[in-house]
C-alpha positions as CSV (number, residue, x, y, z in Angstrom):
1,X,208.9,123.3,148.9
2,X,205.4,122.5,148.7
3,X,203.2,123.1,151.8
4,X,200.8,120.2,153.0
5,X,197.9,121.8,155.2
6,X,197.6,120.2,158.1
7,X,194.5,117.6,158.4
8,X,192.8,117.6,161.6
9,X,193.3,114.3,161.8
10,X,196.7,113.9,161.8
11,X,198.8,113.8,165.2
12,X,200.1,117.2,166.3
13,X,203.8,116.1,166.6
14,X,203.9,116.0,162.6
15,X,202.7,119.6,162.6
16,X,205.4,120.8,165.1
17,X,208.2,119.0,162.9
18,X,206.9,121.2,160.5
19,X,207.3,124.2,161.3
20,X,210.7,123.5,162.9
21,X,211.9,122.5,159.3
22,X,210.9,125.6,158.0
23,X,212.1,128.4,160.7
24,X,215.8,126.1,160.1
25,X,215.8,126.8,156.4
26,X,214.7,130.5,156.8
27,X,217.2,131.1,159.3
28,X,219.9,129.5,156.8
29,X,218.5,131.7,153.9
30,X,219.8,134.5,156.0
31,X,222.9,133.2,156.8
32,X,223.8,133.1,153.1
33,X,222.6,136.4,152.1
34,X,224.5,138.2,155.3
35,X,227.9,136.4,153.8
36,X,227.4,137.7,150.1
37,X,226.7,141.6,151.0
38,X,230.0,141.2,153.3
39,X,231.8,139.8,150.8
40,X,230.9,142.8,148.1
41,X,231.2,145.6,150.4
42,X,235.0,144.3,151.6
43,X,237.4,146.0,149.1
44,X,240.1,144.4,147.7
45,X,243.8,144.2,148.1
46,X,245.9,146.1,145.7
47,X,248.8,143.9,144.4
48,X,252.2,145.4,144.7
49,X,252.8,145.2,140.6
50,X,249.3,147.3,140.2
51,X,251.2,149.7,142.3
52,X,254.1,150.0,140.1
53,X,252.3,150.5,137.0
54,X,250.3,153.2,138.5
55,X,253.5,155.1,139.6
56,X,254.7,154.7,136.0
57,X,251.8,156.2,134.2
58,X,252.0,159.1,136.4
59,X,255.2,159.8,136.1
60,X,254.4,159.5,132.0
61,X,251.8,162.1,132.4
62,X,254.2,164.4,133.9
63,X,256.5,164.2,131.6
64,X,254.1,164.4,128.6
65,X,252.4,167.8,130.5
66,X,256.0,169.7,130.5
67,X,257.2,169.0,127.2
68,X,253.7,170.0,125.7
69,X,253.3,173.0,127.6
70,X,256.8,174.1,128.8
71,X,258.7,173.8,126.3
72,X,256.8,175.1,123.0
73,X,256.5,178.3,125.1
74,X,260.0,179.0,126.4
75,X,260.3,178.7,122.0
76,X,257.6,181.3,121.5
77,X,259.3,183.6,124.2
78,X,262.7,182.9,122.4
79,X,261.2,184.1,119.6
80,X,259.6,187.0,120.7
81,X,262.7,188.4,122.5
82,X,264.6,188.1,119.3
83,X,262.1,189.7,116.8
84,X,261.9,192.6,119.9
85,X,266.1,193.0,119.3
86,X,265.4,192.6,115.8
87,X,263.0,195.5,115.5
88,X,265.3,197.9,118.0
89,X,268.0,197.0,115.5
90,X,266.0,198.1,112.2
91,X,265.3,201.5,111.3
92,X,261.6,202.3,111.3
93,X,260.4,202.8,107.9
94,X,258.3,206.1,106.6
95,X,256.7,207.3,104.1
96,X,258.2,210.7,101.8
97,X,257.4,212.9,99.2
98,X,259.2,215.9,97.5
99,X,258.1,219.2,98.0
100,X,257.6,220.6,94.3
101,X,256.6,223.8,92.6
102,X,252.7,224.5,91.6
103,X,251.6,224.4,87.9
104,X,251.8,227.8,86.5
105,X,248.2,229.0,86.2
106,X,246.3,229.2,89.7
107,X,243.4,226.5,90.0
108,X,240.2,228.8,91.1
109,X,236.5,227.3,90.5
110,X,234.0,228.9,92.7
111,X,230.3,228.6,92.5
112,X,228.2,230.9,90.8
113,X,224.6,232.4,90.1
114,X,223.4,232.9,86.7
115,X,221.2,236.2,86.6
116,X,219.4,238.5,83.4
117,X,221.9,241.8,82.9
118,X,218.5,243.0,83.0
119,X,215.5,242.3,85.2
120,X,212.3,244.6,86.2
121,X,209.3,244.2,88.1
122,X,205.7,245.3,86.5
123,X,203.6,246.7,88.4
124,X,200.2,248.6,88.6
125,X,200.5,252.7,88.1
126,X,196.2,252.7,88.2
127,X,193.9,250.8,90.0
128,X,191.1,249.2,87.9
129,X,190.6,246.0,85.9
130,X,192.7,243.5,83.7
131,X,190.5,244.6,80.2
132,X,192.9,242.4,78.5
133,X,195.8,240.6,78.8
134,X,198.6,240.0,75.3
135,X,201.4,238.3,77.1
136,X,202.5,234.9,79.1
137,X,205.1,233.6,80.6
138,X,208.0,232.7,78.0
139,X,206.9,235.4,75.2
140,X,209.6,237.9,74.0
141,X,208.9,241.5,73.6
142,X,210.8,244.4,72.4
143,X,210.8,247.4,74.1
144,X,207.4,249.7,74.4
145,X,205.4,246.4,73.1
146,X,202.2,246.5,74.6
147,X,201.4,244.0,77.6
148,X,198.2,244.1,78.9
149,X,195.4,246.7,78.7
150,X,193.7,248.1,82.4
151,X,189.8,249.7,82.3
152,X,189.6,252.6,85.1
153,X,186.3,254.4,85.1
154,X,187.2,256.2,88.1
155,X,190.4,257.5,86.8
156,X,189.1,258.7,83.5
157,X,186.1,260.7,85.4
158,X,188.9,262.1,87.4
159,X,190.9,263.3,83.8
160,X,187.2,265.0,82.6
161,X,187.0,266.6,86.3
162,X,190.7,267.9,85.6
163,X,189.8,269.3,82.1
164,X,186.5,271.2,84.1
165,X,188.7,272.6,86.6
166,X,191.2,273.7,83.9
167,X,188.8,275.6,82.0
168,X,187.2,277.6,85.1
169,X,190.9,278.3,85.8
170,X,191.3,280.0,82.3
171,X,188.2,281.3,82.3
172,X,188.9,283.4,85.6
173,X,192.1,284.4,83.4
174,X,190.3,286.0,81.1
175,X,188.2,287.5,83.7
176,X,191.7,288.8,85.5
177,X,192.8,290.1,82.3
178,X,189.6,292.4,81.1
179,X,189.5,293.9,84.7
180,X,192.6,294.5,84.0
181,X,192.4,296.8,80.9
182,X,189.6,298.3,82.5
183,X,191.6,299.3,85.6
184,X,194.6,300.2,83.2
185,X,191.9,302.7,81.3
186,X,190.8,303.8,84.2
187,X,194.0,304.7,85.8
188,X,195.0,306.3,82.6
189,X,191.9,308.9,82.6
190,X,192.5,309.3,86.5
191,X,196.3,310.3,85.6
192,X,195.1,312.6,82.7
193,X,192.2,314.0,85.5
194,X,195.0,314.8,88.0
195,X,197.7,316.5,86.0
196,X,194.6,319.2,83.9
197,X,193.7,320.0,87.9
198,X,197.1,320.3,88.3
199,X,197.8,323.0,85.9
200,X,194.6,324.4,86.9
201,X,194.9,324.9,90.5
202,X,198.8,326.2,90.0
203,X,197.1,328.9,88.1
204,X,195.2,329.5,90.5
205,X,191.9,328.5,88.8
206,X,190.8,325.9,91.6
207,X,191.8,324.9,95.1
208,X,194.1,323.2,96.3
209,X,191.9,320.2,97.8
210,X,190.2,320.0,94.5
211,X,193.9,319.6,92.9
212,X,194.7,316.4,95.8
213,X,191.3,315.2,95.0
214,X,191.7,314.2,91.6
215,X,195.7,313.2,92.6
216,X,194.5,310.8,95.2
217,X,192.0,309.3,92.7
218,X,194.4,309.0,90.6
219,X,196.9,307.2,93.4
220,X,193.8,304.6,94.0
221,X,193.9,303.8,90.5
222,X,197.5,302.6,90.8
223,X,197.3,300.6,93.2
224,X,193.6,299.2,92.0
225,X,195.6,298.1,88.6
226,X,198.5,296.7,90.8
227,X,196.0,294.5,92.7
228,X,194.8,293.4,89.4
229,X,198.2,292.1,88.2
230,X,198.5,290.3,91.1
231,X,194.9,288.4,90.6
232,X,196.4,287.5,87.0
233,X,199.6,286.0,87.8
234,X,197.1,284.5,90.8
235,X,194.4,283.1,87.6
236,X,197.7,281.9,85.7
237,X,199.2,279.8,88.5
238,X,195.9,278.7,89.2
239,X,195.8,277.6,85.5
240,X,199.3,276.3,85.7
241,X,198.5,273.8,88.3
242,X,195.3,273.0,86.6
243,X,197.0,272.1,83.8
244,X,199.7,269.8,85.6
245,X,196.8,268.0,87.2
246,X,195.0,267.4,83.9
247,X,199.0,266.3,83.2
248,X,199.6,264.2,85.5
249,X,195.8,262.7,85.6
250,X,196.5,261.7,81.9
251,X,200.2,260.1,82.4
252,X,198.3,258.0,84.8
253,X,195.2,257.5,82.3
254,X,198.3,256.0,79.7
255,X,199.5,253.8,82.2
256,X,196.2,251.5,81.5
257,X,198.2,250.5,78.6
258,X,200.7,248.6,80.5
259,X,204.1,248.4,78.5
260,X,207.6,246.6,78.5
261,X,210.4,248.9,79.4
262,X,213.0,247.3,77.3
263,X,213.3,243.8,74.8
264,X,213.3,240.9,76.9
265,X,211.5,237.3,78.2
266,X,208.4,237.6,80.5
267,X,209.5,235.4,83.7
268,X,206.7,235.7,85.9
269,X,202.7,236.5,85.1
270,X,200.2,237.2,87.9
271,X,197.1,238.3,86.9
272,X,194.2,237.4,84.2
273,X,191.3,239.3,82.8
274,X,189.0,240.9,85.3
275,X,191.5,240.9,87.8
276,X,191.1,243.7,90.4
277,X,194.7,245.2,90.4
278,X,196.0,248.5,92.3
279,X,198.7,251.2,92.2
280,X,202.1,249.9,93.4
281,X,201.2,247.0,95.0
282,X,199.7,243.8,92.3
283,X,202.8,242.9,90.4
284,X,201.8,242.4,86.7
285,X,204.5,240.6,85.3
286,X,208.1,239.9,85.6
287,X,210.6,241.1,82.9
288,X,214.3,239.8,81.5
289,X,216.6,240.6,79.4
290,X,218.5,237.1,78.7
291,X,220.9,238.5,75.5
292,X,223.7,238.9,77.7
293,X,223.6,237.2,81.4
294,X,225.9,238.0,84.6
295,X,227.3,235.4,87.0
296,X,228.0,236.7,90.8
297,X,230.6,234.6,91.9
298,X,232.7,235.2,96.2
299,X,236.1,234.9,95.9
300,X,237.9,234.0,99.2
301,X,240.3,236.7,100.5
302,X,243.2,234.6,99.6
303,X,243.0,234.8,95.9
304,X,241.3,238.3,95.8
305,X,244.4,239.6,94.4
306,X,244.0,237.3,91.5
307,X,241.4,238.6,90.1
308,X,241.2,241.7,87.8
309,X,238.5,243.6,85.4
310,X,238.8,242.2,82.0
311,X,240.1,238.7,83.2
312,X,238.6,235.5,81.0
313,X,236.4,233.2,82.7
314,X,235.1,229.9,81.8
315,X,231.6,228.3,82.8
316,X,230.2,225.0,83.1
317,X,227.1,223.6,84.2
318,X,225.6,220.4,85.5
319,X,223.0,220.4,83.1
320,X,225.4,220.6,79.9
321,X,228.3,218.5,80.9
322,X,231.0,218.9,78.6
323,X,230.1,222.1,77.6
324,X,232.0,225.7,78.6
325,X,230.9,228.8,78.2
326,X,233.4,231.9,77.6
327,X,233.1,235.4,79.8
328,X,235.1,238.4,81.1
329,X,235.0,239.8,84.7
330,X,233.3,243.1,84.3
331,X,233.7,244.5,87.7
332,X,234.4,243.6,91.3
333,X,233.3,245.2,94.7
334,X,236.9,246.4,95.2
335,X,235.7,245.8,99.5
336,X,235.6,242.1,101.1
337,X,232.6,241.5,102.9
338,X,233.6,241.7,106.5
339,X,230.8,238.6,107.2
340,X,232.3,236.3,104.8
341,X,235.8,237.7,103.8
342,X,235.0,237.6,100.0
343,X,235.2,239.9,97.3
344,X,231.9,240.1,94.9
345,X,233.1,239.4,91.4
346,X,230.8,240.3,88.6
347,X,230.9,237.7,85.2
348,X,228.7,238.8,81.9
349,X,228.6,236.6,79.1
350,X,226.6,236.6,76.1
351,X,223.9,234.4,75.5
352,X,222.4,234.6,72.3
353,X,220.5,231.5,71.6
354,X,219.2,231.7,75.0
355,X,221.0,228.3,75.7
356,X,221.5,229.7,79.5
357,X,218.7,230.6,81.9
358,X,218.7,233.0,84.4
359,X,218.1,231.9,88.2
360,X,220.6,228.8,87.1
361,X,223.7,227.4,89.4
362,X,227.1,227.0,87.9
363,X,230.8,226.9,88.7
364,X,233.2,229.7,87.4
365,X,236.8,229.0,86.8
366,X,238.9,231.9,87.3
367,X,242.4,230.4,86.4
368,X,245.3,232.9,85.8
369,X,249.0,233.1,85.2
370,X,251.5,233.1,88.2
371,X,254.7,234.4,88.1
372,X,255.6,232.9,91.7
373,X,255.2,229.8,91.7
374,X,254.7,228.0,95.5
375,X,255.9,224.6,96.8
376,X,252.9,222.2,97.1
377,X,252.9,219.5,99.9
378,X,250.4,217.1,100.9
379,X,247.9,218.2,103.3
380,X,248.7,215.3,106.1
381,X,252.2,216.3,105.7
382,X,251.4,218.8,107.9
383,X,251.8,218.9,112.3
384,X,250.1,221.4,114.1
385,X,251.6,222.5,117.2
386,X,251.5,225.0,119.8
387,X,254.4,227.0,118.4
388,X,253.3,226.5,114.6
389,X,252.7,224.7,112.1
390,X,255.7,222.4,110.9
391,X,256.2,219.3,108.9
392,X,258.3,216.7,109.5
393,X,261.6,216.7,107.0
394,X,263.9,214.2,106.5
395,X,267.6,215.2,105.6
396,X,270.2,213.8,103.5
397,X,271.5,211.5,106.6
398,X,267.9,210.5,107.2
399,X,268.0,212.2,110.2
400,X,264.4,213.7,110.7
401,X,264.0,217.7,111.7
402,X,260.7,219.3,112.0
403,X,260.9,222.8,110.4
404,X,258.1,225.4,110.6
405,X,256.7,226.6,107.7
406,X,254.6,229.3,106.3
407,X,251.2,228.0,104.6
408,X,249.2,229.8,101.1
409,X,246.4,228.6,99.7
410,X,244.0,225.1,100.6
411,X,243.2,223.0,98.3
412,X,242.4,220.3,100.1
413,X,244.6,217.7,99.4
414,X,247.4,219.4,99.1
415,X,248.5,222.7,100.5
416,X,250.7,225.4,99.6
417,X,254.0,226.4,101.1
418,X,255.6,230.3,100.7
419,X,258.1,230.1,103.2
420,X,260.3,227.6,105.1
421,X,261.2,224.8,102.6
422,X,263.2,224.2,99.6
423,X,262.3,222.7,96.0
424,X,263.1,218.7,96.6
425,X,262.6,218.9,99.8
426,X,261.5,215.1,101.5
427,X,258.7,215.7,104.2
428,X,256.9,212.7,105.8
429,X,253.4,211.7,104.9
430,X,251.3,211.2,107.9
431,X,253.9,211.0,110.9
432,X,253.7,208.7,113.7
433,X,254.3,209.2,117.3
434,X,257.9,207.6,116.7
435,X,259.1,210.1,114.7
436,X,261.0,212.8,116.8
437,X,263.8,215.1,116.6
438,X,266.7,213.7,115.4
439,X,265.4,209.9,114.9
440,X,266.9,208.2,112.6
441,X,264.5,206.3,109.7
442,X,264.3,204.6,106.3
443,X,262.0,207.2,104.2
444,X,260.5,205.3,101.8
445,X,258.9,207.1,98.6
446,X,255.1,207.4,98.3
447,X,255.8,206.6,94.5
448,X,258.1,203.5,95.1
449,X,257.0,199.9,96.5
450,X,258.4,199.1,99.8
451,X,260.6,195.9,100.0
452,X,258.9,192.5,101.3
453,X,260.0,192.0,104.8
């Protein structure tokens, strides 16, 4: 609708009309728009087939609801309750083996160290200087070869000071001994003296105290050559010890040529030339013998008894696989060591071409004969209880009984048994909580395949 404005000129009733015209159509603009949101908002009436259909589709989704979810598990609980009766009915199923006799020689391989029959520290008897040195480490010697070679001023003016006093000690020897004679001469003339005046005075020649003059001269003579034999025996004890000095100075003075006790392999060497070394503390070197070797070896309490002097033993080492090497037990400490329980066993083997080292690790079997032969079991056979050990047997009526039994030696996976069952005897591997007294089961061989279910 296009709006004209008004032109002054034209009468004011045309103007009125207008505006009446456009308040009506406004107003009826309204009108129409009141109508259409009343007619949206106003719901409408169901129909009584919609009804119907909608009670239909519920009732379908009952029905659907309880024979998907009702149904398939009143089947699942159907079939629970019979696999439950199923399982009460059937005997539970175990596993067995047969109790049966140990090989005749004894399985015992113990660790071992490999050490020199022989083996000696070499030390320093002087103090001084390394002169010179003839030896390493690896080099074999025989016995009284010469090592190394010490320089000791000090000790070798000691030896010369030795040698001094020794010859003053001789020399006041010699001066003992001529004082000697010369109190011996003199105590002969005295005693010659004593019996003339003697004669004399018993004659009545001279006095009396002339006569004990001379006698007591004579009687100081005596005893002057007695106190000269002592100052000899004195002098030769003083040369004596002398002499052992000047001894023992020397046996010391030889010990600068340092020397190997015996044949062997120098191990260990700690000094060089010019090196300051001194009595009983520098260790020169380290000495083995390697011809023979011995192999310590602890053997547990249980098989002590096993082992006697003279027995065989084979070694092997890590090192060599594949290789043995024979020896004999040459003694034992015939006492257990109360911290450990074992018996220390001495091994000696020879070793010619040196093809074993001393210091090494290896394992020593100790195998012997038995007469007695034990039952074996596996060791999770066994059930450890408060009144004993036991294991679980099942009898000829597959009834099960737990009977206690008396255990030997460990060796790991198995164990031995010395009293309480018989050769054949079925014991359960690894029992379950189900297995009781008297329970019936299906023993099933470790050695045989169960049947498929």
């Amino acid at each position: 609708m296009r709006y004209t404005e008004p032109n002054p000129s034209e009468p004011t009733d045309l103007i009125l009309d207008a505006e009446d015209q456009l308040r009506q159509e406004i107003e009826s603009l309204k009108r129409q728009l009141a109508q259409q949101k009343h007619e949206v908002a106003k719901p409408p009436h169901p129909t009584r087939t919609g009804l119907w259909l909608l009670a239909f589709a519920i009732i379908v989704a009952i029905v659907a609801a309880f024979a998907f979810g009702y149904i398939p598990r009143l089947r699942r609980q159907s079939l629970i309750g019979a696999e439950s009766r199923e399982q009460g009915e059937t005997l539970p199923s175990v596993s067995v083996v047969s109790a049966v006799r140990s090989a005749s020689h004894s399985e015992l391989v113990l660790p071992g160290n490999i050490q020199a029959i022989t083996e000696a520290p070499i030390l320093a008897r002087a103090d001084g200087y390394i002169k010179k040195r003839y030896v390493d480490i690896g080099d074999r010697v025989t016995e009284g070869q010469l090592l190394a070679e010490l320089e000791a001023p000090e000790l070798d003016q000691q030896v010369r000071q030795a040698k001094a006093n020794l010859e003053q000690a001789q020399a006041a020897l010699e001066q003992s001994s001529a004082s000697y004679a010369q109190g011996k001469a003199n105590t002969e003339l005295a005693e010659v003296t004593a019996k003339r005046y003697s004669n004399l005075s018993s004659k009545g020649v001279i006095s009396r105290q002339d006569n004990d003059q001379f006698r007591a001269q004579y009687d100081a003579q005596v005893a002057n050559l007695q106190a000269l034999e002592k100052a000899i025996a004195a002098a030769r004890s003083s040369v004596a010890s002398a002499e052992a000095n000047v001894s023992r100075l020397e046996d010391v003075q030889s010990y600068k040529m340092v020397r190997a006790p015996f044949s062997g392999v120098i191990t260990v060497r700690n000094v060089d030339t010019g090196a300051l070394v001194s009595t009983g503390n520098t260790l020169l070197f380290r000495i083995a013998q390697t011809d023979t070797l011995r192999v310590y070896v602890n053997v547990p309490q249980a098989y002590a008894s096993t082992v006697r002097v003279g027995q065989t033993a084979q070694l092997s080492l890590a090192d060599q696989p594949g290789k043995r090497f024979s020896g004999k037990v040459t003694r034992t400490a015939n006492a257990l060591d109360p911290a450990s329980r074992t018996l220390l066993t001495e091994v000696q083997l020879a070793n010619p071409n040196g093809a074993l080292m001393p210091g090494g690790y290896t394992t020593v079997d100790l195998s012997s004969a038995r007469t007695d032969l034990p039952l074996l079991i596996p060791s999770g056979a066994l059930v450890v209880r408060a009144d004993g050990t036991q294991v679980a047997q099942v009898r000829t009526d597959h009834t099960v009984h737990f009977q206690h039994i008396a255990v030997g030696r460990d060796y790991g996976d198995r164990m031995e048994v010395t009293s309480g069952l018989q050769d054949g005897d079925s014991v359960i591997v690894n029992p379950s909580d189900s297995v009781r007294e008297g329970v019936k089961v299906n023993p099933v061989s470790l050695t045989e395949k169960p049947a498929a279910k």
